[in-house]
TILUMGU-298882 format. One record per residue (C-alpha): x, y, z; residue number from 1; residue in three letters. Coordinates in nm, 3 decimals, always signed. Each point is the difference from the previous one (the first is absolute). Layout:
<recs>
{{X; Y; Z}; NUM; "ALA"} ...
</recs>
This chain:
<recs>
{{+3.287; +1.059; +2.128}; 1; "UNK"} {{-0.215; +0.308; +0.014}; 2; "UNK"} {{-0.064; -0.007; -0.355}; 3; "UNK"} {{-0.157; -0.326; +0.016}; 4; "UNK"} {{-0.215; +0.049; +0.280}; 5; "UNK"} {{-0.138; +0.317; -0.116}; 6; "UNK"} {{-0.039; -0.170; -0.354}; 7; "UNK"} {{-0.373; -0.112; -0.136}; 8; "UNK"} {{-0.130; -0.150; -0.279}; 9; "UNK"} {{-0.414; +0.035; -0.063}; 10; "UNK"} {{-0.070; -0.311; -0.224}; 11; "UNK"} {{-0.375; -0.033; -0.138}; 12; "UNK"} {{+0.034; -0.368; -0.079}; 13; "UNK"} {{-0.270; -0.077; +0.312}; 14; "UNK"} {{-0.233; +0.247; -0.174}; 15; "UNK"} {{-0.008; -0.303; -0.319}; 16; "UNK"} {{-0.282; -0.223; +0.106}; 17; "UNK"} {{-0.270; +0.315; +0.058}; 18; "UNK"} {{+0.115; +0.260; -0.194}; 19; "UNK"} {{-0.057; -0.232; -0.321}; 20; "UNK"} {{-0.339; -0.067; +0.073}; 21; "UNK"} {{-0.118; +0.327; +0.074}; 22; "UNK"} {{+0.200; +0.164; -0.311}; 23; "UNK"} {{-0.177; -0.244; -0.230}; 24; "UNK"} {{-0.307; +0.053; +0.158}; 25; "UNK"} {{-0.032; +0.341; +0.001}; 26; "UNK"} {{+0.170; +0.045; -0.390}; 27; "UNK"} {{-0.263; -0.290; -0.051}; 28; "UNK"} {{-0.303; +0.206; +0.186}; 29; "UNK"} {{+0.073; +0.277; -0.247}; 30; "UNK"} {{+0.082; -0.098; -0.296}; 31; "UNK"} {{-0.284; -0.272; -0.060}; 32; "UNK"} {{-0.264; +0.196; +0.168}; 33; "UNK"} {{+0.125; +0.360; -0.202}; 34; "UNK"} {{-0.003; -0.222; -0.281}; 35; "UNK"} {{-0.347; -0.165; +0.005}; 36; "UNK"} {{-0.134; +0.375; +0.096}; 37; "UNK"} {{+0.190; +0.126; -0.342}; 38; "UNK"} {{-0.120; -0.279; -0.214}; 39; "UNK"} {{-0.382; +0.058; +0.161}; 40; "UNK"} {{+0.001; +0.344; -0.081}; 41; "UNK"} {{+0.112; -0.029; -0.349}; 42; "UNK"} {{-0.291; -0.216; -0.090}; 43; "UNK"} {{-0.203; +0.333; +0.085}; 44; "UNK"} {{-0.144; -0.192; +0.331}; 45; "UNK"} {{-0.154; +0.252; +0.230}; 46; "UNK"} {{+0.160; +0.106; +0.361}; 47; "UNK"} {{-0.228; -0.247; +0.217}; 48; "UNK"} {{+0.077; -0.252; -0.218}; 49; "UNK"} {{+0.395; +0.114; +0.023}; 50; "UNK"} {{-0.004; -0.026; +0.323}; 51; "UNK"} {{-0.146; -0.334; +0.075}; 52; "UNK"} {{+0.248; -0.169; -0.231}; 53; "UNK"} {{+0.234; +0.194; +0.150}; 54; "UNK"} {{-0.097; -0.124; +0.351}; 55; "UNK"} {{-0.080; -0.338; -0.115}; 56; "UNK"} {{+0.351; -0.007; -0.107}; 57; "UNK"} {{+0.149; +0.160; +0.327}; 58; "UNK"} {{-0.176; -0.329; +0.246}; 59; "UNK"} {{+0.076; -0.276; -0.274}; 60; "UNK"} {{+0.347; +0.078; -0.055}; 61; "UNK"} {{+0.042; +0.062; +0.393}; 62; "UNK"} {{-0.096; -0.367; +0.043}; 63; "UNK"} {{+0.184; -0.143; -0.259}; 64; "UNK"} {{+0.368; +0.164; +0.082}; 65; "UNK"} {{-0.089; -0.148; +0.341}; 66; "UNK"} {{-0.087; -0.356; -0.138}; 67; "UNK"} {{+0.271; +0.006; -0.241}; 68; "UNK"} {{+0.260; +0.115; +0.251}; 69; "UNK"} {{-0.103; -0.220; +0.222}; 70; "UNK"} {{+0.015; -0.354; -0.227}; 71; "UNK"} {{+0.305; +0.141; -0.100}; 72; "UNK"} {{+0.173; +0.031; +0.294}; 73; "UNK"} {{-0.128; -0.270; +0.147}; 74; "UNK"} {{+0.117; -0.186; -0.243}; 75; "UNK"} {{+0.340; +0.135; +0.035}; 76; "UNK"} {{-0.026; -0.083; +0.371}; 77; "UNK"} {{-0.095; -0.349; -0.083}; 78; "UNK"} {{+0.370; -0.064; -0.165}; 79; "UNK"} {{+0.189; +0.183; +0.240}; 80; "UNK"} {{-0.151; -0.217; +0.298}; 81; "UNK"} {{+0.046; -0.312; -0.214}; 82; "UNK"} {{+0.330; +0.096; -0.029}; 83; "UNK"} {{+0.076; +0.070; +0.340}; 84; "UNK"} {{-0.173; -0.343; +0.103}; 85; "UNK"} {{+0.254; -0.166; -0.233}; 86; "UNK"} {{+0.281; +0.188; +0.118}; 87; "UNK"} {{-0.088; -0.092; +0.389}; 88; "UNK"} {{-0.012; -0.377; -0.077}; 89; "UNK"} {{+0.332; +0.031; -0.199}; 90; "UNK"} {{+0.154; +0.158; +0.282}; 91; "UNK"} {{-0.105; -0.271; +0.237}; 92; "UNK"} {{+0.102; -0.289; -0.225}; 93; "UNK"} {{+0.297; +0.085; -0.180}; 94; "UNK"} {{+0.159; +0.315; +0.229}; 95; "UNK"} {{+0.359; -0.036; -0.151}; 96; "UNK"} {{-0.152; -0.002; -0.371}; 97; "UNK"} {{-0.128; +0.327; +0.089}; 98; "UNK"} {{+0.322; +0.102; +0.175}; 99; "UNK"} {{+0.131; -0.083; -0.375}; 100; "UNK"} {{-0.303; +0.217; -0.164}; 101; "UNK"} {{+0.039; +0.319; +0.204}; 102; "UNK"} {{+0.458; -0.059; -0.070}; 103; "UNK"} {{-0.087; +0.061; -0.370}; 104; "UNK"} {{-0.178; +0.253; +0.040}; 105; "UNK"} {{+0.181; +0.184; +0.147}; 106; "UNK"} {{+0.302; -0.090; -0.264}; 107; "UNK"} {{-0.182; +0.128; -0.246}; 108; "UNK"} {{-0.031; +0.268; +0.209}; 109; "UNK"} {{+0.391; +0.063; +0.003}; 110; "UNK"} {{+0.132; -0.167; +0.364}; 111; "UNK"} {{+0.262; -0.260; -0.028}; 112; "UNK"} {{-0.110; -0.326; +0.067}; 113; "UNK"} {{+0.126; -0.093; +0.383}; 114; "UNK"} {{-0.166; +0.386; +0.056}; 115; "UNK"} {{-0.311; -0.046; -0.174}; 116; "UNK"} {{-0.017; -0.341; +0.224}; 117; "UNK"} {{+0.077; +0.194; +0.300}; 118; "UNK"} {{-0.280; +0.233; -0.109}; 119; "UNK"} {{-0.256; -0.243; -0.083}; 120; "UNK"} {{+0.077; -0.221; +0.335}; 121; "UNK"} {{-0.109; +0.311; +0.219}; 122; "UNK"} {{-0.277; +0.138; -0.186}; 123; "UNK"} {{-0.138; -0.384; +0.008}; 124; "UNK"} {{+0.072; +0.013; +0.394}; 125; "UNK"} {{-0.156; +0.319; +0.042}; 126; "UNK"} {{-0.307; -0.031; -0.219}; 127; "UNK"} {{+0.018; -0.290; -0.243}; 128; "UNK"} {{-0.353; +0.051; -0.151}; 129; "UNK"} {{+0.037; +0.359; -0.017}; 130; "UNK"} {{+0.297; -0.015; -0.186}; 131; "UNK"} {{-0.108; -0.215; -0.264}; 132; "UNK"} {{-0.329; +0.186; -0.045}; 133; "UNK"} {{+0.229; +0.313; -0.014}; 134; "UNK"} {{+0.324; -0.164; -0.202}; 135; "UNK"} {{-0.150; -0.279; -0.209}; 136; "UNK"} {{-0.399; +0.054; -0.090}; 137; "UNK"} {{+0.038; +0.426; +0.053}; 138; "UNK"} {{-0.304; +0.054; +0.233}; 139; "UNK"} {{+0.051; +0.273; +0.273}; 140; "UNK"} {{-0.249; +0.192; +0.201}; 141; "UNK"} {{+0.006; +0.289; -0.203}; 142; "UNK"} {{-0.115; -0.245; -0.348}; 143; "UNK"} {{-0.197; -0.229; +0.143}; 144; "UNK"} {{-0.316; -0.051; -0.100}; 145; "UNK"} {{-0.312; +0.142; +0.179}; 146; "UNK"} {{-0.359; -0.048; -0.174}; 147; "UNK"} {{-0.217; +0.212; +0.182}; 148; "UNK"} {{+0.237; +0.336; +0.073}; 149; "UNK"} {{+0.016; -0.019; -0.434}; 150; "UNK"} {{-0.366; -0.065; +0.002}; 151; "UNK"} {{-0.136; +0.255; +0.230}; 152; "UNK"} {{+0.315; +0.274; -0.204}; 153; "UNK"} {{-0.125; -0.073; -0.309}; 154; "UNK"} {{-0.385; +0.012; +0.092}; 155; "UNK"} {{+0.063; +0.303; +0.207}; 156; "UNK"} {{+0.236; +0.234; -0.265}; 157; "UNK"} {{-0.249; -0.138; -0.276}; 158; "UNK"} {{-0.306; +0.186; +0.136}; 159; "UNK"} {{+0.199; +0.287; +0.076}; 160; "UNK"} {{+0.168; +0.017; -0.326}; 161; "UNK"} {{-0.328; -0.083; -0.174}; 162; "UNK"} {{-0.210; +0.286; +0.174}; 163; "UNK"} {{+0.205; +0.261; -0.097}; 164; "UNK"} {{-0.120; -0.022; -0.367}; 165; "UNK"} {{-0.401; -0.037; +0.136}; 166; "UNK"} {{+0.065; +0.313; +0.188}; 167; "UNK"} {{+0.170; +0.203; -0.289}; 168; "UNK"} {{-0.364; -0.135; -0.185}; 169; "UNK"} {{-0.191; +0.171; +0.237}; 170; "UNK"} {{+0.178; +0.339; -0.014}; 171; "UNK"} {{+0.026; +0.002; -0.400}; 172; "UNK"} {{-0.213; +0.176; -0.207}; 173; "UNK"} {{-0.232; -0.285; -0.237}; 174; "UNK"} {{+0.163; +0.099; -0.309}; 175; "UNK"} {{+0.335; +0.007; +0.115}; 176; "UNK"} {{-0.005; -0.308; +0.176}; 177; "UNK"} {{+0.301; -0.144; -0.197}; 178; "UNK"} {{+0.224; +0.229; +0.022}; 179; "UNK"} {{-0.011; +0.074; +0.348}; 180; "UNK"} {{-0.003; -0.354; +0.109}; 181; "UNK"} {{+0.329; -0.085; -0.277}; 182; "UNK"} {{+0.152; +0.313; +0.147}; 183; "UNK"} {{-0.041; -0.070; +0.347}; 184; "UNK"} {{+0.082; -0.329; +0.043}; 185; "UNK"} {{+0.282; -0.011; -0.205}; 186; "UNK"} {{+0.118; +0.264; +0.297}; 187; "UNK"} {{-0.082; -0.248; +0.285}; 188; "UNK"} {{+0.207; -0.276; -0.240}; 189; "UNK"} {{+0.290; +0.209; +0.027}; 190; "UNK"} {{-0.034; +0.125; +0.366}; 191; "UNK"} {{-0.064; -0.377; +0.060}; 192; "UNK"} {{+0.315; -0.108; -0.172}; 193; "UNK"} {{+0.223; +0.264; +0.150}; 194; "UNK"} {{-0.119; -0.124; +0.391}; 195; "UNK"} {{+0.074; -0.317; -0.081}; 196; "UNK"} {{+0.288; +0.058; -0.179}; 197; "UNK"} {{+0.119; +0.221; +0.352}; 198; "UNK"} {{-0.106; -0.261; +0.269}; 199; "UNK"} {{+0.196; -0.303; -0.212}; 200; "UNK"} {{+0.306; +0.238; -0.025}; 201; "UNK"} {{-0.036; -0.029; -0.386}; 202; "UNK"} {{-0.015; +0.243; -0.296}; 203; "UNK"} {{-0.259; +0.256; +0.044}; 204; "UNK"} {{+0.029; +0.098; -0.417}; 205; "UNK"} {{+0.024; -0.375; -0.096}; 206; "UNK"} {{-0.335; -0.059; +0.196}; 207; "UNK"} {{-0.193; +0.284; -0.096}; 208; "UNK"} {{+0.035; -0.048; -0.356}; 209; "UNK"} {{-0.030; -0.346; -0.028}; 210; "UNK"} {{-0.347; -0.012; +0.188}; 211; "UNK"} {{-0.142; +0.292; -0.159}; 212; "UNK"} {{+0.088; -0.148; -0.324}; 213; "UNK"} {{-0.202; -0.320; +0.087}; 214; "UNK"} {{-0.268; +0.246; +0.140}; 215; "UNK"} {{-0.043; +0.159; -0.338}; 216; "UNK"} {{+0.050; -0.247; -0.261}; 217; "UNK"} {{-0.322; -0.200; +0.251}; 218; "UNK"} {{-0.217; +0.311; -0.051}; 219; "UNK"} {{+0.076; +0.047; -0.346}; 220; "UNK"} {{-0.088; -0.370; -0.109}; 221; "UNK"} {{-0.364; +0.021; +0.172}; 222; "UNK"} {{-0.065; +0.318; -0.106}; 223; "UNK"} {{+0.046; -0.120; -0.358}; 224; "UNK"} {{-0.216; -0.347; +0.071}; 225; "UNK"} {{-0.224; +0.217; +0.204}; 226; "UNK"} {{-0.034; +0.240; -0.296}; 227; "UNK"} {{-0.041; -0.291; -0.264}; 228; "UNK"} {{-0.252; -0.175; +0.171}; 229; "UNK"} {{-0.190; +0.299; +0.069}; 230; "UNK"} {{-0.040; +0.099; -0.357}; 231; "UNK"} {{-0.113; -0.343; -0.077}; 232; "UNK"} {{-0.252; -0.054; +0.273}; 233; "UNK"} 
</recs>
């Protein structure tokens, strides 16, 4: 009995709906703003000019994480409260049919039938709807959808993520702008996939190489355009 009061378990599965946004936003921040300052600077484009495509870049993508998140989301929202509407009016027209619904369910789930009645009969009498958003459709509190937290992540992490290339800009000597900036922010890439790898209890290895592998093969496809269309301008 002692063991299992003194035991714990630290899930991260509540950390889902926020930590996504602000992991994409941030990777997005710097790799799209690191990459449009790296294909800028390879069509020999001076530092002022650097830096207000840099910028630019920095409030335009801020804006459009938080749009996009925000359709999308909402979006998903839409369905899930659709689906909960539908679910409600089932359970006040046909109860025993979804008496029947949440019994193979939990078959499938490995209870004998009379049990997996038994089951289903008190879950229904303690919190039908909850059940069958839990059971049947898969919607809990810690998946369900919420547009503006993933907006305001994503807009947030995006301007953080993205000014950390504008800064390295401003501290890089003009002819080494490149470099320093590829350098640099393939270093945030992989301290930003190894936090985010550690808060969702994942990989920390995995992350880092996959985003810094993104990160890089980004820079090194504008720098070529960039390059390209600077020798033909």
């Amino acid at each position: 009995m002692r063991s299992l009061l003194s035991h714990s378990e630290d899930h991260r599965v509540h950390r889902i709906g926020w930590l996504r946004a602000a992991v994409l936003g941030a990777n997005d921040g710097i790799v799209s703003t690191a990459s449009l300052i790296v294909g800028v600077a390879a069509a020999a484009a001076k530092p002022a000019d650097i830096l207000i495509a840099g910028a630019a870049g920095l409030v335009a993508g801020a804006m459009s994480m938080a749009a996009g998140e925000y359709v999308s989301v909402s979006s998903q929202s839409d369905t899930e409260q659709a689906d909960v509407a539908r679910e409600r009016k089932e359970l006040r027209d046909t109860p025993e049919s979804e008496v029947d619904e949440l019994t193979e369910i939990y078959k499938k789930r490995g209870l004998e039938e009379d049990l997996a009645r038994q089951v289903a009969v008190k879950m229904m009498a303690h919190d039908a709807l909850g059940a069958h958003m839990r059971d049947e459709l898969g919607i809990s509190e810690f998946t369900t959808a919420r547009p503006v937290q993933a907006a305001l992540a994503s807009a947030a992490t995006f301007s953080i993520g993205a000014a950390l290339p504008l800064l390295t800009v401003l501290v890089s000597p003009s002819r080494a702008v490149i470099p320093v900036v590829a350098v640099a922010s393939l270093g945030f890439l992989a301290l930003l996939g190894g936090v985010g790898a550690k808060a969702g209890g994942a990989r920390v290895a995995r992350a880092t190489v996959r985003v810094t592998f993104w990160g890089a093969l980004a820079m090194a496809l504008t720098a070529g355009i960039g390059a390209a269309l600077g020798t033909v301008l």
